[in-house]
Structure formats: structure tokens, C-alpha cells
BAMIKOL-516060 format. One line per 3 residues: their letters; for each residue x, y, z of C-alpha. Coordinates in Angstrom, 2 decimals, decimal comma. Example, Ala and Ser with C-alpha at 12.3 -4.5 7.8 and 13.67 -1.06 7.14 Angstrom:
BEGIN
as	12,30:-4,50:7,80  13,67:-1,06:7,14 .
END
This chain:
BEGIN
xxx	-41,77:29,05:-48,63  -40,62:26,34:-46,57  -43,07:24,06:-47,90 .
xxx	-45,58:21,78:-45,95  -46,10:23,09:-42,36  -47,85:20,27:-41,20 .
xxx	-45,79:17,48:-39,41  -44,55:14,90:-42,08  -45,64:11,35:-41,82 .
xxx	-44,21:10,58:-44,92  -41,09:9,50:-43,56  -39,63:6,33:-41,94 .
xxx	-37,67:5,94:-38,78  -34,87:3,76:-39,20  -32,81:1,89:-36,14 .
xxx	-28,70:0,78:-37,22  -29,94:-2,90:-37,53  -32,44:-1,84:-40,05 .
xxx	-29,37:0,21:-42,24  -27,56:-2,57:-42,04  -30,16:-4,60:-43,80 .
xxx	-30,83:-1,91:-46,56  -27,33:-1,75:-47,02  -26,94:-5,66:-47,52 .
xxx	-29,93:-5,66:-49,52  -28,61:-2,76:-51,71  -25,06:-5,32:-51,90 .
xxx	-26,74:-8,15:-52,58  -28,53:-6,31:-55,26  -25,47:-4,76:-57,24 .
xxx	-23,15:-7,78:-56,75  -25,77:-10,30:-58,79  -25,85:-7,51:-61,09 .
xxx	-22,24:-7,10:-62,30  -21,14:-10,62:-60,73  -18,36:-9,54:-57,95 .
xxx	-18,19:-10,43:-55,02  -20,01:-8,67:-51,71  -16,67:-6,93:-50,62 .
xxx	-15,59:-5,67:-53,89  -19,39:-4,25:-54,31  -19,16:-2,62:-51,05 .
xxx	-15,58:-0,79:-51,95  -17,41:0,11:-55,34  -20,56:1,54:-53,78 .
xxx	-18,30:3,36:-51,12  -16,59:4,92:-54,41  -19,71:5,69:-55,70 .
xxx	-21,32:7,48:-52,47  -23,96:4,26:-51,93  -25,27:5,46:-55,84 .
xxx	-26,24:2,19:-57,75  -27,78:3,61:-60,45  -24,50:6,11:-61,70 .
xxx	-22,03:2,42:-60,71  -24,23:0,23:-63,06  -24,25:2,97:-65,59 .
xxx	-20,39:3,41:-65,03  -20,15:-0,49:-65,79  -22,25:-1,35:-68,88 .
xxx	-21,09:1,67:-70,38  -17,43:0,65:-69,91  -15,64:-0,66:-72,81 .
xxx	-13,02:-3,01:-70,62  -14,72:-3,50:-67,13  -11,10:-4,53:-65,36 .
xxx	-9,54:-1,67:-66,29  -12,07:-0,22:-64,76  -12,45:-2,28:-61,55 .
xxx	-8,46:-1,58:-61,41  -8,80:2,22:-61,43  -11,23:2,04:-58,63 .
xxx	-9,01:0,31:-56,38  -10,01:-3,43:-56,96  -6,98:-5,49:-57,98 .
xxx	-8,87:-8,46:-60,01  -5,46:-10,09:-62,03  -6,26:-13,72:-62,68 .
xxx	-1,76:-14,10:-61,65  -2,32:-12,57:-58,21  -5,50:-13,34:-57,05 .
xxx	-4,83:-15,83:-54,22  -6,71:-16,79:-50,96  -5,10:-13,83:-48,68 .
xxx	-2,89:-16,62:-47,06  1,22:-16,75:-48,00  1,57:-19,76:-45,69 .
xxx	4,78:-19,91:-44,86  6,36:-18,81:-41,69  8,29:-15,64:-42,37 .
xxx	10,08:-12,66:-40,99  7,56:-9,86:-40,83  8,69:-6,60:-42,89 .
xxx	6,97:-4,23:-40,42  8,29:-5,49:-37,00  10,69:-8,51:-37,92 .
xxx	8,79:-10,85:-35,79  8,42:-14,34:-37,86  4,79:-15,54:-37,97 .
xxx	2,42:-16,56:-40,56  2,00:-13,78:-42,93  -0,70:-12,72:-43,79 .
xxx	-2,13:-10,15:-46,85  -4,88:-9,58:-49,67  -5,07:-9,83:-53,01 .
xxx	-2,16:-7,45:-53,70  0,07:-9,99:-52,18  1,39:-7,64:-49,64 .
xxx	1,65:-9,63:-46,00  2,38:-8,86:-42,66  1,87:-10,82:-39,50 .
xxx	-1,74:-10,83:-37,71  -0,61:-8,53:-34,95  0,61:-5,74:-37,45 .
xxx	-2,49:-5,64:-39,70  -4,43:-5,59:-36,33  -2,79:-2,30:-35,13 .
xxx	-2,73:-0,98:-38,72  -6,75:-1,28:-39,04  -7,56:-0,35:-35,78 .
xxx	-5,23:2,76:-35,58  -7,51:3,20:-38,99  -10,67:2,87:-36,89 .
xxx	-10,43:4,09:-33,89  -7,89:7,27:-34,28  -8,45:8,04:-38,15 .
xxx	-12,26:7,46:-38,41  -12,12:5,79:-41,22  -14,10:3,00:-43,11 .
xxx	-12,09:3,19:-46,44  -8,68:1,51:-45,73  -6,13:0,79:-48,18 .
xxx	-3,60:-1,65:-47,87  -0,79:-0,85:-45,36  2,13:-1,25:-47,89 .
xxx	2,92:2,11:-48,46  1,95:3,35:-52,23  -0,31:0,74:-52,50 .
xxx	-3,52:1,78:-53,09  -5,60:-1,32:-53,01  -8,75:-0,89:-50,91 .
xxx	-9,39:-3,73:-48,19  -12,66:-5,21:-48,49  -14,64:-5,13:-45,13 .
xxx	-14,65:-8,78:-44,60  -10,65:-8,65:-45,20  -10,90:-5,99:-42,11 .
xxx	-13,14:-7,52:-39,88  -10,97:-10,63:-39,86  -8,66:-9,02:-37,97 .
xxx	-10,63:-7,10:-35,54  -13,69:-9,84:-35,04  -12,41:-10,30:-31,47 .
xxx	-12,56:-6,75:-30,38  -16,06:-5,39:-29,60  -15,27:-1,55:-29,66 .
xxx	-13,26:-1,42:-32,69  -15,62:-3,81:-34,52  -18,63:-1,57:-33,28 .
xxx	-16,70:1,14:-34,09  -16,27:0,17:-38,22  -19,98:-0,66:-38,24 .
xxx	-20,80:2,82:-37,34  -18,37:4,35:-39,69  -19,63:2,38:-42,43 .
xxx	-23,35:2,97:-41,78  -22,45:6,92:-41,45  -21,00:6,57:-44,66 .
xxx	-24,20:4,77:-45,94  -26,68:7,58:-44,19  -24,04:10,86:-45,85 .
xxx	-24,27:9,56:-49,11  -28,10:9,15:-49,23  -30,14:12,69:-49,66 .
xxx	-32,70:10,85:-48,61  -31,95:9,99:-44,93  -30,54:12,42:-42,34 .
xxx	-29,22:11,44:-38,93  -31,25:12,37:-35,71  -29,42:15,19:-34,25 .
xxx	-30,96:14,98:-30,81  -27,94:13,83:-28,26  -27,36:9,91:-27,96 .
xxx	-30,22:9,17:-30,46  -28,77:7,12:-32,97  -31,95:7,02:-35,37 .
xxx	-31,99:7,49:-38,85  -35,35:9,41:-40,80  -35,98:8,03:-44,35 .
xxx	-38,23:10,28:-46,98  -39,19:9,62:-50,17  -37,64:12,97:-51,62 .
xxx	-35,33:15,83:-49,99  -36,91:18,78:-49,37  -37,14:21,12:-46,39 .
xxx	-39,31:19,99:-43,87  -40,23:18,98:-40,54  -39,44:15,53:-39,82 .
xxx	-39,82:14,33:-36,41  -37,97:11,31:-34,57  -39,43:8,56:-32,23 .
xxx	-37,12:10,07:-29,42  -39,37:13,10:-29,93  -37,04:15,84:-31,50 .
xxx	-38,15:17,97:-34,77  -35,66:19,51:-37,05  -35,66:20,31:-40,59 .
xxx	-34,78:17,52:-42,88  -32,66:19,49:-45,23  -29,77:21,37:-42,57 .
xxx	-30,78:19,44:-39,40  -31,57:22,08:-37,33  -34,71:22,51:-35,65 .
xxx	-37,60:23,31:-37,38  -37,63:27,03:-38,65  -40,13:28,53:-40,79 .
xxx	-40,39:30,41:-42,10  -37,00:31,10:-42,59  -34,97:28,73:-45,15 .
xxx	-32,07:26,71:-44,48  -29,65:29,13:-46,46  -31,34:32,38:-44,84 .
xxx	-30,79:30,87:-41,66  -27,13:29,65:-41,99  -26,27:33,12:-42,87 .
xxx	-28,19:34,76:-39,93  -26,76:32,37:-37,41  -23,39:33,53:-38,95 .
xxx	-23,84:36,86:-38,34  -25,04:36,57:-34,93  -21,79:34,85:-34,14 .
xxx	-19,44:37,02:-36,36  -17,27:39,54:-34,44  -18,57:41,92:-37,82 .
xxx	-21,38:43,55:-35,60  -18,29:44,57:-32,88  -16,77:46,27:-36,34 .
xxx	-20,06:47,86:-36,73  -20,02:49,60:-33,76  -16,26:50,45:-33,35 .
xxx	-17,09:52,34:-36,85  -19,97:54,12:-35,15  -18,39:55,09:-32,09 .
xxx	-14,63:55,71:-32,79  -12,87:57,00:-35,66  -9,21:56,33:-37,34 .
xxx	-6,05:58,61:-36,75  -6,07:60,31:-40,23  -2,31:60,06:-39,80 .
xxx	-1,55:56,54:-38,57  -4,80:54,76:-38,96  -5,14:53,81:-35,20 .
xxx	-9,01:53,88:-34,09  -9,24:56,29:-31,42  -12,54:56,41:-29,12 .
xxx	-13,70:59,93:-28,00  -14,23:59,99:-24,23  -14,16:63,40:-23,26 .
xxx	-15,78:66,66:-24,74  -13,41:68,58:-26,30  -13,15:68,31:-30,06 .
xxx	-9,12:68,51:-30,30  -7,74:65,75:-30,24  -4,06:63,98:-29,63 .
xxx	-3,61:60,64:-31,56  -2,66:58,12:-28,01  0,11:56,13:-30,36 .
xxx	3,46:57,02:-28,67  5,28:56,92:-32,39  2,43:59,34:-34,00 .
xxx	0,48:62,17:-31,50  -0,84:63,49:-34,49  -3,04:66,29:-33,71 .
xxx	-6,72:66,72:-35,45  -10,21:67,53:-35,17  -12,69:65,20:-34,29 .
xxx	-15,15:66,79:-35,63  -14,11:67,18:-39,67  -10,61:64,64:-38,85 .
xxx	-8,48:67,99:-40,63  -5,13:68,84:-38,87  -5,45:70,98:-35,84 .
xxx	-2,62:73,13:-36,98  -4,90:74,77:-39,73  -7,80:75,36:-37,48 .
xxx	-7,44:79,09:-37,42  -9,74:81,89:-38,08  -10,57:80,37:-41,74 .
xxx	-11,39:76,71:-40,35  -14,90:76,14:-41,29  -16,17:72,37:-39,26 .
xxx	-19,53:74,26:-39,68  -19,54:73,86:-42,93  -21,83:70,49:-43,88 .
xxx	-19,99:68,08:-46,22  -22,01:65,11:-46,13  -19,57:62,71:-47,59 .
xxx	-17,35:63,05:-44,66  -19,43:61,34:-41,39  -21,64:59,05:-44,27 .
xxx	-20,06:56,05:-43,94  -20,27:55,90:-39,61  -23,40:57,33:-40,38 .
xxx	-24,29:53,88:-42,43  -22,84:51,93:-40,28  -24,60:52,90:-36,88 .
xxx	-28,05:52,95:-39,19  -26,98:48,98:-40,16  -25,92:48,12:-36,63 .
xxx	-29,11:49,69:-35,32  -31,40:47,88:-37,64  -29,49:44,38:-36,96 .
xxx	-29,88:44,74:-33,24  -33,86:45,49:-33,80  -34,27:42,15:-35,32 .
xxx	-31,36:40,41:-32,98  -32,68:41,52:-29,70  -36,06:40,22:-30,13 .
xxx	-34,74:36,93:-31,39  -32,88:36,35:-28,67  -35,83:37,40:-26,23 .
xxx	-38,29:35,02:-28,30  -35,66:32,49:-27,69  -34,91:32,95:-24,08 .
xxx	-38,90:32,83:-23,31  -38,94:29,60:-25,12  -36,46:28,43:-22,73 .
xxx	-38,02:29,90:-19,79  -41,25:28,54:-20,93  -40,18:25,14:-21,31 .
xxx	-40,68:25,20:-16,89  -44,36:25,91:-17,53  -44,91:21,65:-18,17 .
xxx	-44,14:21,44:-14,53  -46,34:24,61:-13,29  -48,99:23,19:-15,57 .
xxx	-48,84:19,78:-13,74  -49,17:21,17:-10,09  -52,23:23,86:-11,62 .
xxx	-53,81:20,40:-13,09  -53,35:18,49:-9,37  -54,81:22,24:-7,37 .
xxx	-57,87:22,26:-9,72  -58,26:18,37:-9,27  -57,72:18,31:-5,34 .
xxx	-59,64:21,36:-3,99  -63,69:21,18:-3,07  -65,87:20,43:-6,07 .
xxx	-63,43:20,59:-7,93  -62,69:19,30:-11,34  -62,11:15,72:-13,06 .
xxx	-58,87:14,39:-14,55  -60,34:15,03:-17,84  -61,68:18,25:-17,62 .
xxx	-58,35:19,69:-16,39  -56,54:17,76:-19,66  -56,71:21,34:-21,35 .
xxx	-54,24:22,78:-19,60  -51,07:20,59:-21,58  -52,21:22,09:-25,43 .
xxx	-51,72:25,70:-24,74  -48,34:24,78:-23,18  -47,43:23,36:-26,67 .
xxx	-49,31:25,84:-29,10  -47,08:28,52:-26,60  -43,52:26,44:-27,45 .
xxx	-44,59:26,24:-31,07  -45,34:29,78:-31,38  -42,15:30,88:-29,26 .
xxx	-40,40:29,37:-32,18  -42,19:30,49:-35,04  -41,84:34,19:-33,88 .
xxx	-38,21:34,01:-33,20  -37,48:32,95:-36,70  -39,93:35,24:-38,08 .
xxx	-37,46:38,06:-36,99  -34,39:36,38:-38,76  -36,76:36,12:-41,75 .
xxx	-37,83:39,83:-41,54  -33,95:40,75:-41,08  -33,61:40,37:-44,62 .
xxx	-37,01:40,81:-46,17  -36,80:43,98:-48,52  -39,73:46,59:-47,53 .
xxx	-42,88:46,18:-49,72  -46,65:46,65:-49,42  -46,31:42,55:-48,69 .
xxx	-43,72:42,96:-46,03  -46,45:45,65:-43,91  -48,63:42,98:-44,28 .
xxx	-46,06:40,42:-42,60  -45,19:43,03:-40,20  -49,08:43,39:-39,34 .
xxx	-49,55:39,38:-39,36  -46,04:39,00:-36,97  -47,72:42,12:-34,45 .
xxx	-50,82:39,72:-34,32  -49,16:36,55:-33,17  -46,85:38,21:-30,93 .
xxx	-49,52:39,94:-28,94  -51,74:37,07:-28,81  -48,37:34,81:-27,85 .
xxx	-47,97:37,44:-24,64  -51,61:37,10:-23,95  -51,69:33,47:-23,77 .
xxx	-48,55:33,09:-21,93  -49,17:35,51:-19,47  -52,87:33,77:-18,79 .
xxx	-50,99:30,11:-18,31  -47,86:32,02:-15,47  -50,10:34,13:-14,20 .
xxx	-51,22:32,62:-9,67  -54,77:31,93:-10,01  -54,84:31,02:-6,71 .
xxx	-56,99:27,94:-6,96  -57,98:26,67:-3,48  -60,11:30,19:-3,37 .
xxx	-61,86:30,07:-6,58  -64,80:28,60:-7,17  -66,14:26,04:-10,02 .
xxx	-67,66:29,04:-12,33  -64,43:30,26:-12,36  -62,44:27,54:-12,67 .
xxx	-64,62:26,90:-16,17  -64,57:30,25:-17,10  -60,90:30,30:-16,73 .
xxx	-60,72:27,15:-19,12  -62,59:28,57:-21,36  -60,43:31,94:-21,66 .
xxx	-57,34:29,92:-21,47  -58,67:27,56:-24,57  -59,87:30,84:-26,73 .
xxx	-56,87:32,27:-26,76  -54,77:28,86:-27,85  -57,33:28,61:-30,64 .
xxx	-56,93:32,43:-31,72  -52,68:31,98:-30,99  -52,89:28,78:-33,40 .
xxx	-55,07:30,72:-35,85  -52,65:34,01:-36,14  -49,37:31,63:-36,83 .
xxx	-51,59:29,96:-39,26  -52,43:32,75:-41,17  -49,01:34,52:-40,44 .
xxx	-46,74:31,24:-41,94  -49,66:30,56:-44,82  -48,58:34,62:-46,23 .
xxx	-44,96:33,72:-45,70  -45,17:29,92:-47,90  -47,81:32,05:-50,32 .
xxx	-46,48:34,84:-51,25  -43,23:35,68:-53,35  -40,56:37,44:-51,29 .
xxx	-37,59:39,37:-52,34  -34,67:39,37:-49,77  -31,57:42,13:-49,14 .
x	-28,60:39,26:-49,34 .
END
């Protein structure tokens, strides 16, 4: 279902310096093509989200190519095409200083400190790469050498356009996705987009497609819509339903909190008076009031909703628990590490090597942490079949085996007292169960990319 489980190695890792030079290369490219120069190719590419095939196609098949270039914001009149420079010393018509003025091709000038403030208010505060000219209602777009003119002598705003523009280069591409590990700053490249695992040279794994870490089996679009209803306040709903009821009179939910079945509406403007038990008016409860009477359209739709907020919290709870052992677990690298230095230091004991067997089961545990957590998001919404026992059966295994191993790798062996036969038997227990924990999620996430699945939405 989510497609190939193994981890990709068809896919590049890129460093900033090495977009840049695909995205000169991709300039360089298009401009010998349709013989502009590199800045106008660069607004044009911008325009046409880093596509060259669908700009070339726009161009050849477009009957009067200036037109064109003038509707997406390149201003290419033979009368007003100048060098950017006025030349002559001038008031300024932003802040009335006289200076040189200076402006592009749309012959709109200002002096060098005002464009400089323009652009970097542009950069810095508005995040933006795509800058039109600062005349307002001018809608000429600034080619990047234009803007880097002005702001070649400061480093962070410089940096900062670089960035922007290679963001924009890495959004517009399906085919490369942003690290989203903290402070990495790398790019992955694949040949085609499709969920999968990718993994970065900073060591984090996500899925290619949403960016989230890896989470089969589970698809991205399953999984948005879980993590949404984990965090929506609709589950609080849920059990306000299922535990309090509306004043039939004013509509106000009222909790129960005492025994008695009459009760007195708490709104100061209403004190209606009912029953809790069939919501009628307490006034007509007399000898001929029948609550004993079974109406099942009446308590059906609290009944519903504690049966729906029960079910959720089945699957929630031990998603979250999965989760939080994950995290716990994550400490076991550094238990590991001292259990590796005990078995190495006491009498007869064993070899650097032969304790190496100790760091796989801590990852096989992590991995399978992960895969069971999302396996209960996936079975939130699997409908029930004869395939979905099957699932159920397949999730059971890994689980137990999961406890098993994890509770062999926490568990005090108390080395300095144990002997070498036990120390290898030990090994040998801890490295059959890794095998038979890596065999049950194999088996478990081959059903779930096998088989065809029909989901509750």
C-alpha cells in the first residue's frame, strides 16, 4: 500500500551549492532556447513553477511572443529598454533626496538608498523572491541580477534571497522535498514522486510525499486525517454528548452529578424542569408517566456517540503508548553501550565483536515501535473483513514479539555474576527474537502493501 518498504537508494542528496547549479544549468538551458536573457528566464521559470517543458510549449505555441513576454511581467519595448541608469542627478520621488537615480527597464528610478530598503524590506520582512518594481501599479518583475545590485554588500539579506529563491526552486519540483530534520538544509532528489522512505545524510527518514516520518502502513492522506482528529477538540464533543445532555427548553448542556432523575435546568433565565431520564417535562410526570417504557430513538444518538468515542480511544490510546515507548526506548542506545562495556570488562569475558549484537535489536525495536503505532491509525479506519482478522492476527504477532524483545534488552542481567555460557546463551535469545520481531513486521506490512483494503472515511 505504501509501496517499497525497503530503504530507497534511488534518490540523490542535494547540498544549496549543488541547487544552485541545477538551477543555472536549467537557466542556461531555457535562455539559449528562446534567446532572453538569464534574468528574464529566471522571472519566466519563477512564473512557470521551475516547469521548462509547459514555458517552451507556452512560447512556440504563441502566435506574438512579446505580447506574451509582456503579460508575464517582462517589459521588452525596443523605446524603453535602456541600461537601468537615468544619469542625471535628480530629486528622488520617494524621499526627495537628489542623487543619481536609478531604475529598470520600466524607466521608473529612485535613488540607491530607496531601492535598497524597498528590496530588502521585500527580503527580509515579506519573504519574498518575486519583487515587482516599487512604483506603485507597476507590475514589472525585477530580474535577480537587477536585485542583487543593490543588496551585493549585505551578507544576510543577500543570503537571505538565495534561500528564498532556491525554496522556490525545491516547491515547484515534485521531485525534490526539503529535509525536515531541524537545521538540515539538504535537499533529496528522486526520479519520480511517490510515497516512500527516503533517508538524508544527517540521518533522518520521512516519507517523500508529506514529509513526515516514515509511516506504513498508513498513507499520507489516512494519516493527515488521523493526526487531525487526534488534535481536534471533536473527541471533547464526543464525550460531552455521552455524558451530558441539552435543556430540552433552552438548549444548555447540563451534566448529571447527582442521583436523582429530576432535574432543574442551572440557567438563571430558564430553570426548566425535566426528566433526565426520557428529557419530558416534570410537570406531566404523574401517575400516567411511563420512562419505563423503551423508545429506542430517544438515548440512540449518545448511545452512538459513546460507542464512536469508545472505539477512537481503543485505537488512540495504544498509539500514543506505542509512541511514548519509542521515546522511552530511544535511552536503550545508552543502556546498550554500558551492557556492551560489562560483558567486555568482566572475567573471560567477551570480545568487542562478539558483543556488536547488542546495537541491531535496539534498531529492529525503534523500527517496530513505529510500525505498530501506525498500524493502529491504519486499523482506525480499516472496515471489518475476513482480511482485517487477519491484520488484527498479524498486528497481535508483532506486538507480542515487540514486548518480548524489549523487555529481554531493559531487563538487569546482572553481568559481573554470570558466566560465559550464559552470556552466549543470552546472545543467542536476544538475536532469535530480533530475527522473529523483523520476520512478524515483515509479514504483517507485506499483507498490508498486498492486499486491497476498504477504509470507513
Amino acid at each position: 500500500m505504501m509501496g517499497d518498504r525497503k530503504k530507497t537508494t534511488n534518490c540523490i542528496v542535494l547540498k544549496q551549492d549543488a541547487l544552485q547549479k541545477e538551477m543555472n544549468d536549467i537557466i542556461t538551458e531555457v535562455a539559449q532556447m528562446v534567446d532572453l536573457s538569464h534574468g528574464a528566464v529566471r522571472i519566466l521559470l519563477n512564473r512557470f513553477k521551475w516547469d521548462k517543458e509547459s514555458l517552451l510549449e507556452r512560447f512556440y505555441e504563441s502566435e506574438d511572443v512579446r505580447d506574451l513576454q509582456r503579460k508575464l511581467g517582462l517589459e521588452l519595448e525596443p523605446t524603453i529598454i535602456g541600461d537601468g541608469v537615468d544619469g542625471a542627478v535628480r530629486e528622488c520621488g520617494i524621499c526627495c533626496s537628489v542623487d543619481v537615480l536609478t531604475g529598470p527597464k520600466c524607466r521608473h528610478y529612485a535613488c540607491r538608498n530607496c531601492w535598497e530598503q524597498y528590496l530588502t524590506t521585500r527580503i527580509l520582512v515579506q519573504s519574498s523572491s518575486k519583487i515587482e518594481c516599487l512604483f506603485p501599479g507597476c507590475k514589472l518583475l525585477l530580474t535577480y541580477e537587477f536585485v542583487t545590485f543593490f543588496i551585493s554588500h549585505n551578507s544576510p539579506t543577500l543570503a537571505a534571497l538565495s534561500r528564498l529563491s532556491i525554496n522556490g526552486f525545491v516547491q515547484s519540483n515534485r521531485n525534490l522535498r526539503w529535509c525536515p530534520a531541524i537545521n538540515c538544509g539538504r535537499v533529496i532528489k528522486v526520479r519520480d514522486c511517490a510515497a516512500r522512505a527516503v533517508e538524508c545524510a544527517c540521518g533522518c527518514r520521512f516519507c517523500f510525499v508529506c514529509a513526515s516520518e516514515w509511516h506504513e502502513p498508513i498513507d499520507c492522506m489516512l494519516l493527515k486525517a488521523w493526526l487531525k482528529k487526534c488534535e481536534d477538540d471533536s473527541e471533547t464533543c464526543n464525550w460531552i454528548n455521552s455524558n451530558t445532555k441539552d435543556c430540552p427548553k433552552c438548549k444548555v448542556a447540563i451534566e448529571k452529578n447527582g442521583g436523582c432523575n429530576h432535574m432543574t435546568c442551572s440557567q438563571a433565565s430558564c430553570k426548566y424542569e425535566f426528566c433526565w431520564i426520557c428529557m419530558g417535562d416534570w410537570k406531566k410526570h404523574n401517575n400516567n408517566y411511563s420512562c419505563n417504557v423503551f423508545d429506542p430513538s430517544i438515548d440512540e444518538q449518545a448511545s452512538a456517540s459513546r460507542a464512536s468515542l469508545e472505539r477512537y480511544l481503543h485505537y488512540y490510546t495504544r498509539f500514543v503508548t506505542h509512541h511514548q515507548s519509542r521515546k522511552l526506548e530511544a535511552k536503550l542506545q545508552d543502556s546498550v553501550e554500558k551492557q556492551m562495556e560489562e560483558m567486555q570488562n568482566r572475567p573471560g569475558g567477551m570480545t568487542w565483536v562478539e558483543v556488536q549484537f547488542l546495537k541491531k535489536p535496539v534498531e529492529v525495536l525503534a523500527e517496530c515501535r513505529q510500525t505498530l503505532m501506525y498500524t493502529y491509525a491504519f486499523a482506525f479506519y480499516l472496515k471489518k473483513t475476513n482480511v482485517s482478522e487477519i491484520f488484527e492476527s498479524n498486528q497481535r504477532d508483532l506486538e507480542q514479539a515487540t514486548e518480548q524483545l524489549s523487555h529481554s534488552l531493559e531487563r538487569d542481567f546482572g553481568f559481573e555474576e554470570t558466566t560465559r555460557a550464559e552470556l552466549q546463551k543470552h546472545k543467542q535469545e536476544v538475536q532469535d527474537q530480533t530475527k522473529y520481531v523483523e520476520l512478524r513486521r515483515s509479514i504483517l506490512l507485506q499483507q498490508c502493501e498486498e492486499e486491497s483494503w476498504t477504509f470507513n472515511q
